[in-house]
N, C-alpha and C positions, 0 to 999 in steps of 0.2 A: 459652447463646445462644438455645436452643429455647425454655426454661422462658419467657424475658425476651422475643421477640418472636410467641410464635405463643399459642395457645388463648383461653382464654374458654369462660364457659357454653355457648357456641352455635356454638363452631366444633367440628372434629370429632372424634372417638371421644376420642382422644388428649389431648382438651382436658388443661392444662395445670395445672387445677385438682385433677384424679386425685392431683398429688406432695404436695401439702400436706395430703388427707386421709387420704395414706398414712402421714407422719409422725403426724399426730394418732393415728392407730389403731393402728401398731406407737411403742411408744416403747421398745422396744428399739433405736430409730435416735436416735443421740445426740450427731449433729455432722454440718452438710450446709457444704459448702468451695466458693464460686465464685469462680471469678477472672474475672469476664464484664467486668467495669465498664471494668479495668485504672484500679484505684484503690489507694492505700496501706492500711496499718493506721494511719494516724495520726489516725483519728475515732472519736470513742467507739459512733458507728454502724457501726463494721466489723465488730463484734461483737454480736450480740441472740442474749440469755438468753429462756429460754423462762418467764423468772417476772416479773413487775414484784412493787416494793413494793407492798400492798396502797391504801396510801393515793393513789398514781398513777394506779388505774380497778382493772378486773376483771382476772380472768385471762386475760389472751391463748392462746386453745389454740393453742397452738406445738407439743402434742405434750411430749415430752423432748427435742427437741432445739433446739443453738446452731448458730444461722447463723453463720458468719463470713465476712467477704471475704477473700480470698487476693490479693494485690500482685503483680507479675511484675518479672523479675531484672534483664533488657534495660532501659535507661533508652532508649532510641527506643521502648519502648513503652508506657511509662509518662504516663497524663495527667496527674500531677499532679509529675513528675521523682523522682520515691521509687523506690528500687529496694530489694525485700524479697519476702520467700516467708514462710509460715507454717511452724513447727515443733510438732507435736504430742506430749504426752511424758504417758503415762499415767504415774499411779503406783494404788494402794491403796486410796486413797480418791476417786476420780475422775479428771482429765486436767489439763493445764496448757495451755494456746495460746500459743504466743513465736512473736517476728516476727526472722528471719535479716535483718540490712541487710546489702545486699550494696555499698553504696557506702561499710561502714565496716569494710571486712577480715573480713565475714560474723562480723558481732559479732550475740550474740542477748539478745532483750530478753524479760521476762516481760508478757504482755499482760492475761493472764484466767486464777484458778484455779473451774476446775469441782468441787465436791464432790456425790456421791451422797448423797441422805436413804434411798434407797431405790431400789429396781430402776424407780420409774416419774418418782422426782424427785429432784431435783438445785437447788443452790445455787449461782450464778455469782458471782464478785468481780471488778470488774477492778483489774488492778493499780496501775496509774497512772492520773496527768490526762493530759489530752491540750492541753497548752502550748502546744505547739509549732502548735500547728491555730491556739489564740488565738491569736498572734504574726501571723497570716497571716491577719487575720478578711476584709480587702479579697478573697483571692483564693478563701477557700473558704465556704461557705454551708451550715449546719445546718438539715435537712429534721425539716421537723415532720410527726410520724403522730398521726393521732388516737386519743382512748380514750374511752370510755364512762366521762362523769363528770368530764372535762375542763373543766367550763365553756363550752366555745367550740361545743356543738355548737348548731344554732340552727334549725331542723328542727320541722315542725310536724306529725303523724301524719294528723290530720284534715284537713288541707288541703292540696290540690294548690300553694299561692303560696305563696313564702317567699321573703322579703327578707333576704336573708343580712348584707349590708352597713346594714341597720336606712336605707336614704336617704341612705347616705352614698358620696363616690367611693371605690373600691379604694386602700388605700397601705398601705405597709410594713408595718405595725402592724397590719393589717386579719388576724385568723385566727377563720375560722368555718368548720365542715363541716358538712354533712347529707345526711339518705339522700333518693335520688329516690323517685317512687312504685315504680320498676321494679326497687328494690334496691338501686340502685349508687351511691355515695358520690362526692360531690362537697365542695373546700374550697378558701377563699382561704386562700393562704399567701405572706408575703414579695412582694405584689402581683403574684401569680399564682394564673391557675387551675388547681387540679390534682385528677385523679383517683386514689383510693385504693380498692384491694382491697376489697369489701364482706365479705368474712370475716374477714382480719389485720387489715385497716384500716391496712396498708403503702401505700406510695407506687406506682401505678403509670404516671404518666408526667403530662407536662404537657398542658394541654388550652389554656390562653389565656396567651400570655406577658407581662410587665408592658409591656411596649410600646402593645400592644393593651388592657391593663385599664387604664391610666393614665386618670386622670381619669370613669371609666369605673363606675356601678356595676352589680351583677348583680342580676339578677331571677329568679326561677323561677313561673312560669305554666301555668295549666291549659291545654292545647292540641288536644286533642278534643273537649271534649263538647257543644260548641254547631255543630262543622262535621260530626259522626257523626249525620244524618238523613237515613232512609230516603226519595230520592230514585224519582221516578215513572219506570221503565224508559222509552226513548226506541226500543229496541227488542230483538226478543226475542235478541239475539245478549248484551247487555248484562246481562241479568237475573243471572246467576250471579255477576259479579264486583262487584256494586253493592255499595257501603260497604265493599268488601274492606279499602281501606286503613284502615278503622275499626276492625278486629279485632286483638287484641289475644294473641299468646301465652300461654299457661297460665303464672301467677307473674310474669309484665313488669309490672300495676299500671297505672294510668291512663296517656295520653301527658301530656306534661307540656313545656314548651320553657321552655330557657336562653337569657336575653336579656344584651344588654350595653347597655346605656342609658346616651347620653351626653345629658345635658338641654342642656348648650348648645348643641350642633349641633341638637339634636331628632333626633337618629338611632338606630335601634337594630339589632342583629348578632344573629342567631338563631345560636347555639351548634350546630349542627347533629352530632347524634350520629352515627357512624359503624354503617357496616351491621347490624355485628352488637350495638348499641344499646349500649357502651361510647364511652366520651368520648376518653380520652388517644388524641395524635397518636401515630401509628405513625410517627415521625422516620424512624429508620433501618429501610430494608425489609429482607424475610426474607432472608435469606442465599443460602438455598436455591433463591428462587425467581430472584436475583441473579447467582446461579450459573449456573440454567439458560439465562435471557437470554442470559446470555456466549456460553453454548456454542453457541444458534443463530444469532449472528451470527458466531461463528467461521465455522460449518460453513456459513453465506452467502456468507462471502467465500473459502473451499475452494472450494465452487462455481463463483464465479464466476474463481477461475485456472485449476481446470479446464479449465474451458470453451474460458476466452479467454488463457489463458497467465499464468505468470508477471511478465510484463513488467509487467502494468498491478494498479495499484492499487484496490481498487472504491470506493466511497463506501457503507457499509453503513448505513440507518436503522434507526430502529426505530420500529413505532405501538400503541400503547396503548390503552387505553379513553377512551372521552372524556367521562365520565360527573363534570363538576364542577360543574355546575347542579342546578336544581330542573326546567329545561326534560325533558320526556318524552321526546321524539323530537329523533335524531340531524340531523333536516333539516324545515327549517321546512312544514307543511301538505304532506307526504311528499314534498315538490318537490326531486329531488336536484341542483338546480342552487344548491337557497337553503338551505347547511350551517347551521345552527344551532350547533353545537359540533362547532370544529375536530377531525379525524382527521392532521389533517397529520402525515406519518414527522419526529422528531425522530433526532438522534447522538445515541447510546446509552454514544457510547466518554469513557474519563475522560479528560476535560481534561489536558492537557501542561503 
């Protein structure tokens, strides 16, 4: 759950990106197991070898190890109603991965055999189709990752603008990826926008859903270099922060802005990147930080029976940042009578 909602290049020590170049460098580590999704083994994505056929793209450094997702037992926890666990069974010549169903008298199925070429490489098979996923194609959906040599990347190195969709609107059929100046990989997929890992070139979460890219296409534009000039100090308190917002971290690459253009409205949606200059929405917030909310409006309303007794109930809110505009300041021309962006306390508590 860490790995899945916290890090990035620019968040802190701990960044999240340390695990992946730990495998890459010991590959004495030859199997990483999560069960975060609460997803079955019945997709042939629950399992990634750390080789592709040569003729699919390059080598993915994955290190020596296989990912696999691990399924959970409980069907109330289950998002797809599959109830199974993994069984791992080394032998001689590498390992085997089977999936325990626990909704069939924890009958076990062979899924993947692993063989060793040698202490740094290894041979994955899977053992079966996966049918049964066909049979269901309405309720479950095949994520596409990109590869170098795919055809569909569409990316132009020397130039900040790239037309991904070539002028055309976003739809089903539409898949193109490409790198920003800043590094980070962006692609349509399945009439969505979504952002991928710029190292694996994995999926890391949605950025524009088909609702919003319908009808809709994308653009990507240069966004700096005609508003980054040196402006005449107004005064001397000013001088040191002038063009700040025009500077650019060491390795970020030009700024660059993600349009949605709809031509028959005439309107257009600036894609606006998240703080730390990564695109996918943070849907679900950190846990931790979920947690700690809890706990001080428990200890609010301890408080407040303290105080005033048992008897009565409080109404506890909670207030947040209000930081959802481009607007600078909390209150319009520092006038705290004329709020510019609400602070109002919101319930915090879960809906009944």
């Amino acid at each position: 759950c860490w790995l899945n909602h916290s890090g990035g290049e620019k968040a802190d020590p701990r960044t999240t990106r340390k695990f992946i170049e730990l495998v890459r460098r010991h590959r004495c580590i030859k199997g990483w197991f999560s069960g975060h999704f609460h997803l079955s083994h019945d997709y042939e994505d629950s399992i990634t070898f750390p080789t592709v056929p040569r003729e699919e793209g390059p080598y993915p450094n994955r290190g020596s190890c296989v990912f696999v997702q691990a399924g959970v037992m409980r069907g109330g926890c289950s998002r797809d109603g599959r109830r199974q666990s993994r069984l791992l069974r080394g032998n001689k010549a590498g390992f085997e991965i089977l999936t325990v169903n626990h909704a069939n008298g924890g009958s076990v199925r062979l899924d993947a055999t692993i063989t060793y070429k040698d202490s740094g490489h290894e041979v994955g098979v899977y053992a079966h189709d996966h049918d049964e996923v066909d049979r269901d194609s309405e309720t479950f959906v095949k994520v596409y990752s990109p590869s170098a040599g795919d055809g569909c990347y569409v990316g132009d190195d020397d130039s900040l603008s790239v037309d991904p969709t070539e002028g055309e609107c976003v739809g089903e059929e539409t898949v193109a990826w490409w790198r920003m100046s800043c590094g980070r990989v962006l692609g349509v997929y399945d009439g969505r926008l979504i952002e991928y890992d710029a190292s694996t070139l994995a999926p890391l979460g949605l950025v524009v859903g088909a609702d919003e890219l319908d009808g809709r296409r994308v653009v990507v534009v240069g966004s700096g270099a005609d508003e980054c000039v040196t402006l005449p100090k107004k005064s001397s308190f000013d001088f040191d922060m002038q063009g700040a917002e025009c500077a650019s971290a060491e390795g970020e690459g030009e700024e660059q802005a993600v349009l949605l253009v709809d031509d028959e409205s005439a309107t257009v949606t600036v894609v606006q990147p998240n703080e730390d200059g990564s695109y996918w929405r943070k849907i679900v917030r950190n846990k931790m930080h979920r947690m700690r909310e809890q706990r001080r409006v428990k200890a609010a309303a301890k408080w407040f029976k303290d105080k005033y007794g048992d008897d009565k109930d409080p109404e506890v809110l909670s207030s947040w940042g209000p930081y959802t505009s481009t607007v600078g300041q909390v209150y319009r021309k520092n006038d705290l009578a004329l709020p510019a962006i609400s602070t109002r306390a919101l319930d915090s508590s879960i809906p009944k």
